[in-house]
VEXDREN-2710 file (C-alpha; in Angstrom, 1 decimal):
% VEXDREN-2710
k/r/px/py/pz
1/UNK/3.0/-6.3/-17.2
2/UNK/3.5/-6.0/-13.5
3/UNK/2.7/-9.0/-11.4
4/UNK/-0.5/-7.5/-9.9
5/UNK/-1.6/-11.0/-8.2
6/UNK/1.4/-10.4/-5.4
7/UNK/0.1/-9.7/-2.2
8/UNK/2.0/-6.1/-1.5
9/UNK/1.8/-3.7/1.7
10/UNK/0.1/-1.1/0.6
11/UNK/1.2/2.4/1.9
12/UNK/-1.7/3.2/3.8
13/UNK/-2.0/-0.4/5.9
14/UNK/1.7/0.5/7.0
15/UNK/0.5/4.2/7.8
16/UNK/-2.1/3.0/9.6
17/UNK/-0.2/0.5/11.7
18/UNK/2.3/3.3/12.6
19/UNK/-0.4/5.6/13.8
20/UNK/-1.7/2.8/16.1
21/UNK/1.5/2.0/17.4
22/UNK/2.3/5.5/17.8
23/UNK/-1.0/5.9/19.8
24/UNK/-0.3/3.4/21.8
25/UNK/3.3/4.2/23.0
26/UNK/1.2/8.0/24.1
27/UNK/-1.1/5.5/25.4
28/UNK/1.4/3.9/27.5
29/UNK/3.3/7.1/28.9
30/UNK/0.5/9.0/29.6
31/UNK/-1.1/5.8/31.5
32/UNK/2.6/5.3/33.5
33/UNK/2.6/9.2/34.1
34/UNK/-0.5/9.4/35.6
35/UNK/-0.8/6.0/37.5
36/UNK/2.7/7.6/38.7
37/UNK/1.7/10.8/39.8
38/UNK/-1.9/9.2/41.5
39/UNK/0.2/6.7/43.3
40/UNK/3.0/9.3/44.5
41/UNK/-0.3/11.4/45.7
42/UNK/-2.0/8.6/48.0
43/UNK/1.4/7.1/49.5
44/UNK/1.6/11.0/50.5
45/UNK/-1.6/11.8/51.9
46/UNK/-1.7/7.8/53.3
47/UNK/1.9/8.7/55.2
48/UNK/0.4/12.2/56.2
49/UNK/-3.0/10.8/58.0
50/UNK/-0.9/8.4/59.9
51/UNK/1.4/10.6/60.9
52/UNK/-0.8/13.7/61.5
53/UNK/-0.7/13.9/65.5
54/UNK/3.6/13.5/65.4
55/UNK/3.8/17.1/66.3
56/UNK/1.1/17.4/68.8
57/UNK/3.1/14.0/70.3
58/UNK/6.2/16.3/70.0
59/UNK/4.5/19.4/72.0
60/UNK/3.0/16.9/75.0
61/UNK/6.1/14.2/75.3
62/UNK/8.9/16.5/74.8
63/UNK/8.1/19.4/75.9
64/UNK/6.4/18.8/79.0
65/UNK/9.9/18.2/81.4
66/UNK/12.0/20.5/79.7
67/UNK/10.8/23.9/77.5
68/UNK/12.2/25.0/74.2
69/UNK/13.4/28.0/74.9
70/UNK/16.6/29.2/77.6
71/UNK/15.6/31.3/80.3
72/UNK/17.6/34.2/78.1
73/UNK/15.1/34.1/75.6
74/UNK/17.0/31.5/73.0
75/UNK/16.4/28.1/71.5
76/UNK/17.0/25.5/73.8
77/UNK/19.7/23.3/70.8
78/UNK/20.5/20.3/72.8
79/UNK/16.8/19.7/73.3
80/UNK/16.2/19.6/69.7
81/UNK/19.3/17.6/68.8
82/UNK/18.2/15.2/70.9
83/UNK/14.3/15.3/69.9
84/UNK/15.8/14.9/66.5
85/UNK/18.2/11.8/67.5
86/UNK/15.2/10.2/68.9
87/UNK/12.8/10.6/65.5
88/UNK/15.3/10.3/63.0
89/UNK/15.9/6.9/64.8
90/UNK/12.2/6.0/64.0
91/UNK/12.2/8.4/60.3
92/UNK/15.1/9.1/59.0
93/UNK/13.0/11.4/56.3
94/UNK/11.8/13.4/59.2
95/UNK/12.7/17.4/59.8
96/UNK/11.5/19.1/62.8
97/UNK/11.1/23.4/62.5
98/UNK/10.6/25.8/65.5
99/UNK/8.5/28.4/64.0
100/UNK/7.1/31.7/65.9
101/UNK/3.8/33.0/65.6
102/UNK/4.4/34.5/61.9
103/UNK/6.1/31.5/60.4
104/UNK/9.8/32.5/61.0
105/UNK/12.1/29.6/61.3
106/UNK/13.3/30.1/64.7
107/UNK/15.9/26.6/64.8
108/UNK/16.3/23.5/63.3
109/UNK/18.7/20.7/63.5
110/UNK/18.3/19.8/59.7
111/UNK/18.7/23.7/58.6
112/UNK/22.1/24.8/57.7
113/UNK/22.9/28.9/58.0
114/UNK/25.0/29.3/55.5
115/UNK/22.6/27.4/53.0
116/UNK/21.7/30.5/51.0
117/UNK/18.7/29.1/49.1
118/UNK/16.8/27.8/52.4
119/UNK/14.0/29.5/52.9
120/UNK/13.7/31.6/56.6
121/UNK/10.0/31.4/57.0
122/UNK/7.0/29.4/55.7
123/UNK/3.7/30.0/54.7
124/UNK/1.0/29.9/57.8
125/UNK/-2.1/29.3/55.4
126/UNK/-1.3/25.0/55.3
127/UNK/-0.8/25.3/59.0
128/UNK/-3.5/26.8/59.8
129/UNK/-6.1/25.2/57.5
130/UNK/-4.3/22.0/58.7
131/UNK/-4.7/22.6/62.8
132/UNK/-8.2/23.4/61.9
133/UNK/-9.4/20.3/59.8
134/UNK/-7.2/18.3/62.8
135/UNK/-5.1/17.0/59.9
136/UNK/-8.3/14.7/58.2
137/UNK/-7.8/16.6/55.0
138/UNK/-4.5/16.3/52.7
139/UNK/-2.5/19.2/52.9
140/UNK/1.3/20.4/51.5
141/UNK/3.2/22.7/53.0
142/UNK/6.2/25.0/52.6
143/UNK/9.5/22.4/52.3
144/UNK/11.8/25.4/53.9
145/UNK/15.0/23.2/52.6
146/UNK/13.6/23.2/48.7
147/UNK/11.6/26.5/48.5
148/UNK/10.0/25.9/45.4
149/UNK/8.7/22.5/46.3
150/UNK/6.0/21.4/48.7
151/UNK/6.0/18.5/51.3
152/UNK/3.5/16.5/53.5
153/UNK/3.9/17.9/57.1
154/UNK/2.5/17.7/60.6
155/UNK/2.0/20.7/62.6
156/UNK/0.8/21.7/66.4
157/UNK/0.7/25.0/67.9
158/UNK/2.2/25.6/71.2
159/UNK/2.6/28.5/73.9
160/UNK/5.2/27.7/76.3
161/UNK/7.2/30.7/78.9
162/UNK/5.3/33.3/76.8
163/UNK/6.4/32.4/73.7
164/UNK/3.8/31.5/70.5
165/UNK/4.4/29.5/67.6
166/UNK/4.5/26.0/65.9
167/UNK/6.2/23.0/65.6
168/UNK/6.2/22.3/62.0
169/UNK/7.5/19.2/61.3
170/UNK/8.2/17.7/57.4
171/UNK/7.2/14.0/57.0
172/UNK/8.9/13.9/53.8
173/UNK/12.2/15.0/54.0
174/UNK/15.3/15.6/51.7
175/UNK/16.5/11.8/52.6
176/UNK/12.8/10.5/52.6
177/UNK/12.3/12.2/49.0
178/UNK/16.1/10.5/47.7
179/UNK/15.4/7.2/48.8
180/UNK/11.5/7.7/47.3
181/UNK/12.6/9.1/43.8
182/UNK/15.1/6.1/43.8
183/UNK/12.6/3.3/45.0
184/UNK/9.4/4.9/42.7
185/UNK/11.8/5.4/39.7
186/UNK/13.0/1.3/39.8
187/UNK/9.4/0.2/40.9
188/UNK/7.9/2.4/37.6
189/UNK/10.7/1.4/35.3
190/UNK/9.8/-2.3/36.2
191/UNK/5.8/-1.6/36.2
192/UNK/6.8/0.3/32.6
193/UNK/8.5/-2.4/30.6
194/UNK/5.3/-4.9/31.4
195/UNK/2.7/-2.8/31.1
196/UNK/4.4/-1.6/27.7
197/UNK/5.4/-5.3/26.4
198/UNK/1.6/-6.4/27.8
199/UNK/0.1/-3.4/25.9
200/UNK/2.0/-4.3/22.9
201/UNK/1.0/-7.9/22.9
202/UNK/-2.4/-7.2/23.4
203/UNK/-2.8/-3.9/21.1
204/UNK/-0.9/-6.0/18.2
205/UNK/-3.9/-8.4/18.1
206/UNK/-6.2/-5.7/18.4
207/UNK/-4.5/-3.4/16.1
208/UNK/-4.3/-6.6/13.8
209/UNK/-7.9/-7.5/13.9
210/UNK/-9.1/-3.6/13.3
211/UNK/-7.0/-2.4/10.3
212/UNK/-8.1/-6.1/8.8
213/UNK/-11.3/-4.9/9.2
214/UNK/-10.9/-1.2/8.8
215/UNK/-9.1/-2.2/4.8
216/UNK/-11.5/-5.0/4.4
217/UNK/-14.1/-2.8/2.3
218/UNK/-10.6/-1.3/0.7
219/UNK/-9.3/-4.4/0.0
220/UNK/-12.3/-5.3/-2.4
221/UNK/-12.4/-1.8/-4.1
222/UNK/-8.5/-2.6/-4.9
223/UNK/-9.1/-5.8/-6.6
224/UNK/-12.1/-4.3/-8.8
225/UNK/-9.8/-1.7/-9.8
226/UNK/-7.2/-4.2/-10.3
227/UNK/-9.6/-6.5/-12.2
228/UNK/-11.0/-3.3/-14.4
229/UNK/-7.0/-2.2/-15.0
230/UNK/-6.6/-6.0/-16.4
231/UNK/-9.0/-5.4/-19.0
232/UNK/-12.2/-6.3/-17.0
233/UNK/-14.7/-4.1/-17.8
234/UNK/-18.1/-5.1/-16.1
235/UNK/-16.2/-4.9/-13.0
236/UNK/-17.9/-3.3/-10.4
237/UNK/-18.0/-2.7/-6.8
238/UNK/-21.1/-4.4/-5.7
239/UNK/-23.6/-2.9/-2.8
240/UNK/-21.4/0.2/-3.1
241/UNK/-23.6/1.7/-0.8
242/UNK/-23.0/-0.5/2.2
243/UNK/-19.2/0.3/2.2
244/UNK/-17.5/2.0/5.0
245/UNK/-16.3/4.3/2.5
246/UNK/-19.3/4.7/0.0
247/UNK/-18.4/7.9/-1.6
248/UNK/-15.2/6.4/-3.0
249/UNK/-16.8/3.2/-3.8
250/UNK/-19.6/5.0/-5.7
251/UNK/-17.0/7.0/-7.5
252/UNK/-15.2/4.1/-9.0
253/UNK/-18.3/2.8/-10.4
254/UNK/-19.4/6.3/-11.5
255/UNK/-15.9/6.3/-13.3
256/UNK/-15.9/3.3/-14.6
257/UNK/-19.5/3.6/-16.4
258/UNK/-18.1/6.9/-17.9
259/UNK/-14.8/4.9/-19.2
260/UNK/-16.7/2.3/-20.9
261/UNK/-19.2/4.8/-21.6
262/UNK/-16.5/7.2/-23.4
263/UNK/-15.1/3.9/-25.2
264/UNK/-18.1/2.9/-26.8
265/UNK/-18.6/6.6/-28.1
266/UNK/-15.3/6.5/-28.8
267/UNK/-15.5/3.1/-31.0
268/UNK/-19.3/4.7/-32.5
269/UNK/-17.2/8.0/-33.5
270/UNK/-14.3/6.2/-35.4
271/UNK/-16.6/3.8/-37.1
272/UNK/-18.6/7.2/-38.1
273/UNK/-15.5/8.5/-39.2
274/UNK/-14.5/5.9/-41.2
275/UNK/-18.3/6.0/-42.9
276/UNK/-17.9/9.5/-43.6
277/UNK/-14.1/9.6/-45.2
278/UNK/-15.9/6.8/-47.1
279/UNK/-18.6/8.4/-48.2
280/UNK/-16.8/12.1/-48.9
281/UNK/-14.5/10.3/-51.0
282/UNK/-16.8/9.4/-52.9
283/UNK/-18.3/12.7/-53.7
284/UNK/-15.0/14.1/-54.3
285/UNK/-14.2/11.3/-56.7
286/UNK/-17.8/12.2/-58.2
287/UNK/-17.2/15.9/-59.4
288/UNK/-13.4/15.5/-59.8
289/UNK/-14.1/12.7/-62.4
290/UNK/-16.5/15.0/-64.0
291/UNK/-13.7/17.7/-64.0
292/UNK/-11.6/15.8/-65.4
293/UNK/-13.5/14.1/-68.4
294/UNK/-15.1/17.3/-69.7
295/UNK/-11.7/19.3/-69.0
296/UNK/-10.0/16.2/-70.8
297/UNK/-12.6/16.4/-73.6
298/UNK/-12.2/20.4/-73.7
299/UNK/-8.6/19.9/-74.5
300/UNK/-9.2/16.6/-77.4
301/UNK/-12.3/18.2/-79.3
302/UNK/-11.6/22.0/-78.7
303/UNK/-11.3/22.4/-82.9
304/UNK/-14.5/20.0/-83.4
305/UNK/-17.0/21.5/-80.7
306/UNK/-19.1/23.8/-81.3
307/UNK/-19.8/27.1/-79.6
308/UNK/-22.6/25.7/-77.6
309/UNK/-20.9/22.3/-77.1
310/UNK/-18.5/24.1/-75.7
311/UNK/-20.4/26.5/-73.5
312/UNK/-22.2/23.3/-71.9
313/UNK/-19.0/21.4/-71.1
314/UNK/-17.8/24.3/-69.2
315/UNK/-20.7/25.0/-67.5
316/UNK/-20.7/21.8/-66.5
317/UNK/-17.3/21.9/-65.1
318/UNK/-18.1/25.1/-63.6
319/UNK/-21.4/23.7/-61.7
320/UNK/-18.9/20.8/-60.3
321/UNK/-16.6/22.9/-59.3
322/UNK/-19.3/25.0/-57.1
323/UNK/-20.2/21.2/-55.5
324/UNK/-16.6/20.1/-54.9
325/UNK/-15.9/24.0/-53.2
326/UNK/-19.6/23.8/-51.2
327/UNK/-18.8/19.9/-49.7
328/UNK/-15.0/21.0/-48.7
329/UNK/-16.6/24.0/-47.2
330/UNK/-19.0/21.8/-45.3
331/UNK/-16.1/19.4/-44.6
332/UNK/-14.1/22.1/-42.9
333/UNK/-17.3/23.9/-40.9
334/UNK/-18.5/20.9/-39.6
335/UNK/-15.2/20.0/-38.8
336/UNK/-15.2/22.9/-36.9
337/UNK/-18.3/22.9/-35.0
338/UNK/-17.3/18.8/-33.7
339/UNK/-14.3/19.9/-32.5
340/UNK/-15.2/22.5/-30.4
341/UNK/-13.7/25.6/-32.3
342/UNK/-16.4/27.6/-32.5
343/UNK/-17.7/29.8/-30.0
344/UNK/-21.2/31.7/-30.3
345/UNK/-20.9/35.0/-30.1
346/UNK/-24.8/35.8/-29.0
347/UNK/-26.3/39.2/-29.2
348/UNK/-30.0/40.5/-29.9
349/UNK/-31.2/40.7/-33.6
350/UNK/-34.4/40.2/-35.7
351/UNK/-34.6/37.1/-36.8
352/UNK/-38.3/38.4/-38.4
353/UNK/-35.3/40.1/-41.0
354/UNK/-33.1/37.7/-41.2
355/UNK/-36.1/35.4/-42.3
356/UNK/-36.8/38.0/-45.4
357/UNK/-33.1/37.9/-46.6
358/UNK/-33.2/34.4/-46.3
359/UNK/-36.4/34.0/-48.8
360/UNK/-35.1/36.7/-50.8
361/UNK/-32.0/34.7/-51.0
362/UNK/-33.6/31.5/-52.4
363/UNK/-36.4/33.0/-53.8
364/UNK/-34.8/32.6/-57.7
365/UNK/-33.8/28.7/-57.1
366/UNK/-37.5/27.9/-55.6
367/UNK/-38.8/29.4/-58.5
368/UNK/-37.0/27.6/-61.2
369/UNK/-38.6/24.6/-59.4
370/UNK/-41.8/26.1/-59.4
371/UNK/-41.9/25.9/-55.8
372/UNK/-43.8/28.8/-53.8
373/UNK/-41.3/29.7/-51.0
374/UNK/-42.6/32.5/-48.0
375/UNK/-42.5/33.4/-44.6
376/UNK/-45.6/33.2/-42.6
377/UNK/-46.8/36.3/-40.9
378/UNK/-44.2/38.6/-42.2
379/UNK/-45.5/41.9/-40.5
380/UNK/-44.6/40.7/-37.1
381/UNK/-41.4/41.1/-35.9
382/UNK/-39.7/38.8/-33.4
383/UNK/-36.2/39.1/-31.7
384/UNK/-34.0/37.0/-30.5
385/UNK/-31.0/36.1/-28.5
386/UNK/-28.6/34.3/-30.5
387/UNK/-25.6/33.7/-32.8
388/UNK/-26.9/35.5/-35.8
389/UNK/-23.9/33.4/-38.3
390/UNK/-24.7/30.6/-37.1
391/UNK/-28.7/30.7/-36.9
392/UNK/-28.4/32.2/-40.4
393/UNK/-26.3/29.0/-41.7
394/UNK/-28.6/26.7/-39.6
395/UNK/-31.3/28.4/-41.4
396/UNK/-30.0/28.5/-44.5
397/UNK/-29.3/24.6/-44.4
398/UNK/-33.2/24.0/-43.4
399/UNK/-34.4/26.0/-46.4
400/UNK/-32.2/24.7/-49.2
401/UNK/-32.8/21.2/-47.7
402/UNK/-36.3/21.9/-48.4
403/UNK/-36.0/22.9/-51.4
404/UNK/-33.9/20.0/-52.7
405/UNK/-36.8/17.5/-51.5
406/UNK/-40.0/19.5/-52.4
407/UNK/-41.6/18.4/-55.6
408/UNK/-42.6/21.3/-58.5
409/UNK/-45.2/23.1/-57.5
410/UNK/-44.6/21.9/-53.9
411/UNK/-44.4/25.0/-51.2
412/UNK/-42.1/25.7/-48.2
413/UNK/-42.9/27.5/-45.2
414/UNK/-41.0/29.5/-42.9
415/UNK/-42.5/30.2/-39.5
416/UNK/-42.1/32.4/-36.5
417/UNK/-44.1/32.2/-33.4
418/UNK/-43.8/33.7/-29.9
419/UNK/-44.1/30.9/-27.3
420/UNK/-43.1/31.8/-23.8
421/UNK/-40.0/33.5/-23.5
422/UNK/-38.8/31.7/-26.7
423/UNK/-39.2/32.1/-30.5
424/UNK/-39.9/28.6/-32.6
425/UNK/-38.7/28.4/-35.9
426/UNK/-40.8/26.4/-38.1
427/UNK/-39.6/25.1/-41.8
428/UNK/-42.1/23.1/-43.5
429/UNK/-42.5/21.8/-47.0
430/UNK/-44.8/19.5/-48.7
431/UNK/-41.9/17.2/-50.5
432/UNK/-41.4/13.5/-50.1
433/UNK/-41.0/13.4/-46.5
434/UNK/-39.0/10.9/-44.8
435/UNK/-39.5/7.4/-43.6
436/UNK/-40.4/6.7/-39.9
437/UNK/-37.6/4.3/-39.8
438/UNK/-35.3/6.7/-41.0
439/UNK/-35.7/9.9/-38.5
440/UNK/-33.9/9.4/-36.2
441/UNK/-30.8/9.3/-37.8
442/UNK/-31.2/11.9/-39.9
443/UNK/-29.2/14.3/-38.4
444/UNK/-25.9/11.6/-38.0
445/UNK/-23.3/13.6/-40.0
446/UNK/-23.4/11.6/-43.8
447/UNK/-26.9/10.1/-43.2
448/UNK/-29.2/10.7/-46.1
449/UNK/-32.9/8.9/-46.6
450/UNK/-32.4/7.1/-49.7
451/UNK/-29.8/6.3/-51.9
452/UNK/-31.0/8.9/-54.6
453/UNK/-30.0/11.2/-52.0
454/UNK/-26.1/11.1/-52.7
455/UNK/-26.9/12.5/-55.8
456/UNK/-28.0/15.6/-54.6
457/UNK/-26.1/16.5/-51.3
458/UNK/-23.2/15.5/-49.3
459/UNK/-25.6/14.5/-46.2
460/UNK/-23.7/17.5/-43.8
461/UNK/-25.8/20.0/-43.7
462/UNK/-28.8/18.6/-41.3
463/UNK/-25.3/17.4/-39.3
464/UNK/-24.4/20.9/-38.9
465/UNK/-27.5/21.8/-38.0
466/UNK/-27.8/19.9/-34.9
467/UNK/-24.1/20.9/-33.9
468/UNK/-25.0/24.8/-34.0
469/UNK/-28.4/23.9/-31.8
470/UNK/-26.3/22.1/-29.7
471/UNK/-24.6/25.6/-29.6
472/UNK/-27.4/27.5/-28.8
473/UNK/-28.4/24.8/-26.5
474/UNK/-31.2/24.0/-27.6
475/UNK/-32.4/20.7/-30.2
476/UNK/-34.0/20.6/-33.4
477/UNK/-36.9/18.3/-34.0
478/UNK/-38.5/16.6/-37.1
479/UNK/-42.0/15.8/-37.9
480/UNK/-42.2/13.9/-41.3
481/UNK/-44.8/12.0/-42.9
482/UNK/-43.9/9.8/-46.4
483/UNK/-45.5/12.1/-49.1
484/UNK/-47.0/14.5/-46.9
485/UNK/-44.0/16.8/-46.3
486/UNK/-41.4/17.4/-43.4
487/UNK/-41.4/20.3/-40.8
488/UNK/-38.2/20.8/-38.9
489/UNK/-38.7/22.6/-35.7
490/UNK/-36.2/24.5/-33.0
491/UNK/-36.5/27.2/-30.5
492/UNK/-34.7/30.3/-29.4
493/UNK/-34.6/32.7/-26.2
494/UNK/-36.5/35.9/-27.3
495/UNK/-34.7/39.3/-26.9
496/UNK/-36.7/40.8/-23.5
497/UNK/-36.2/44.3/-24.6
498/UNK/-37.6/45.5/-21.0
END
């Protein structure tokens, strides 16, 4: 036998573990990813409010002594490389654009011709909706050196020698952004490895303390099951209905009273068994022994008997022959019917008719025991919904029972009566009626009510009785007094012809 007392992990603590560790690692990105992108968002909008007015500063310091434009027409350069000299010496991440009154990038310093994916205009929308809100309100803009990204700007309209546009000025630049990326990516990598080794420390505990508790209800239902595989079986989950996980708590018990349940029937059935090849041996001993001595005698005497001596021996062997066939033919039904093997095959018939064959049947063997033998109310008849084979044997059984245990000039009834939608069946007789004690084995395959019983019947056929009710499920009942008589009573569906 397997060690069973050695603590093991079992399969779904370590499953359990992994899914909380999992969870946490998606815990831990997703808190890094979003405290990254929150903290990206305010430096942004923090860098944008302070530096909101730079191109309105631009417009009234720079361009007050000298204009933007040539008296030709075209950008004045030298003033923007040197406006640009001056900020890039405060903001190296700054870019200053010259833009015209529909957004066309009319010169910048930072803007390289020949730089086929810079953009030539940008969208007027932020500018607009920035000038308006006087830049109180975080906005991003067109980054015309990265078209598909968008920057923190300042912006200020001007109108200078006739000419109408903005200065549009990025507060984030291409150097501002590499030096950012490179500054954000150390400072998230460092705020990453201790947020994740804190989180660890501190989910480990947690995670410790709450699969303990989560397997502590498991933990008891696998040592019951451990103690009831070891051969304990009063081993039960106790207050199964407090359990976290009730249903399977409830189960085990459920399962377990059906185990010891199905061992105890199990234990009643062999001991049965063992009564009844007992007992049938017997009765086969009985008539083969007759067989035998009368056969044995036949074959000794056969010049010294006489006609009639010999006419009774076989007569006799011919009677124990009928008894050996009839209890190996009850052997081998009943055997049958307890395992299962026969299947009712139910269809409407009269069992008003069957009832007369049945009396006409047995009519000559209770007469030669003086015994009156009829069916009550014979003009009515009744239908029912049934096995006829097997209500026939059942019936059959009941009657011939009846007559074994009626006295001379005893009688035995067979009744039919509507009652509801079913038909009872009523077989009474006035024999020697069986002992209160006694009834409620009576139908126990091989239980007979007295000892002089076993000379008169194998003890089967009330047995088979109950198995083809059991059938037709329904159950047979017995009401008996000592010396009064015995009425055995059952119930079918009527046939509803409408």
């Amino acid at each position: 036998m397997k060690n069973t007392g050695k603590t093991l992990t079992p399969k779904l603590v370590k499953k359990l573990w992994g899914a909380f560790i999992l969870l946490v690692i998606l815990m831990g990105a997703s808190y890094i990813g979003i405290t990254s992108y929150f903290a990206n968002m305010h430096n942004q909008e923090t860098a944008q409010r302070l530096d909101a007015e730079v191109a309105n500063h631009v417009i009234s310091e720079k361009f007050t002594g000298a204009s933007p434009f040539l008296e030709d027409g075209s950008v004045n350069k030298p003033l923007f490389g040197d406006l640009m000299h001056d900020m890039m010496a405060v903001n190296r991440g700054i870019e200053v654009y010259l833009l015209d009154n529909e957004g066309t990038i009319l010169y910048s310093v930072v803007l390289d011709p020949n730089d086929s994916d810079a953009t030539k205009s940008v969208s007027l929308a932020p500018i607009t909706s920035f000038i308006a809100d006087k830049g109180e309100k975080f906005i991003l803009g067109d980054d015309p050196r990265n078209p598909e990204e968008q920057k923190i700007f300042s912006a200020a309209p001007y109108d200078i020698d006739g000419h109408k546009g903005y200065i549009y000025i990025i507060l984030a630049g291409k150097k501002f952004q590499e030096v950012s990326n490179t500054l954000l990516g150390q400072y998230f990598a460092k705020l990453g490895l201790g947020a994740f080794l804190l989180t660890m420390l501190f989910s480990a505990l947690i995670g410790l303390l709450a699969i303990w508790f989560l397997t502590k209800n498991l933990r008891v239902i696998t040592g019951t099951v451990r103690r009831f595989h070891e051969g304990d079986l009063t081993a039960r989950i106790e207050n199964p209905e407090k359990s976290d996980i009730s249903i399977f708590a409830n189960s085990f018990n459920d399962m377990a009273e059906s185990i010891v349940g199905n061992m105890d029937k199990m234990q009643s059935v062999d001991l049965l068994r063992r009564e009844l090849i007992a007992n049938v041996s017997h009765d086969l001993r009985t008539p083969l022994a007759i067989l035998k001595g009368y056969i044995e005698t036949l074959q000794i005497k056969r010049d010294t008997l006489s006609e009639q001596e010999k006419e009774e021996y076989l007569q006799i062997t011919h009677d124990n022959v009928d008894k050996l066939s009839k209890l190996i033919n009850q052997l081998f039904e009943y055997s049958k019917l307890e395992a299962e093997q026969v299947v009712p095959v139910k269809e409407p018939f009269s069992i008003t008719e069957l009832s007369h064959d049945l009396i006409a049947k047995f009519k000559v063997l209770a007469e030669k025991k003086q015994i009156v033998l009829e069916l009550d109310k014979p003009q009515e008849n009744n239908m029912v919904y049934a096995d006829v084979s097997l209500v026939e044997r059942a019936l059959q059984n009941l009657i011939e029972n009846a007559i074994k245990y009626t006295e001379p000039k005893g009688k035995v009834t067979l009744s039919l009566q509507k009652k509801g939608k079913n038909i009872e069946i009523n077989i009474t007789d006035t024999g020697t009626g069986i002992p209160v004690n006694e009834q409620p084995f009576i139908f126990d395959r091989y239980k007979q009510v007295n000892e002089s019983a076993k000379k008169q019947g194998s003890g089967l056929g009330l047995a088979i009785v109950k198995k083809i009710m059991e059938l037709h499920d329904t159950t047979i009942t017995v009401l008996s007094k000592p010396a009064k008589g015995s009425s055995f009573i059952f119930n079918l569906p009527a046939y509803q012809t409408s």
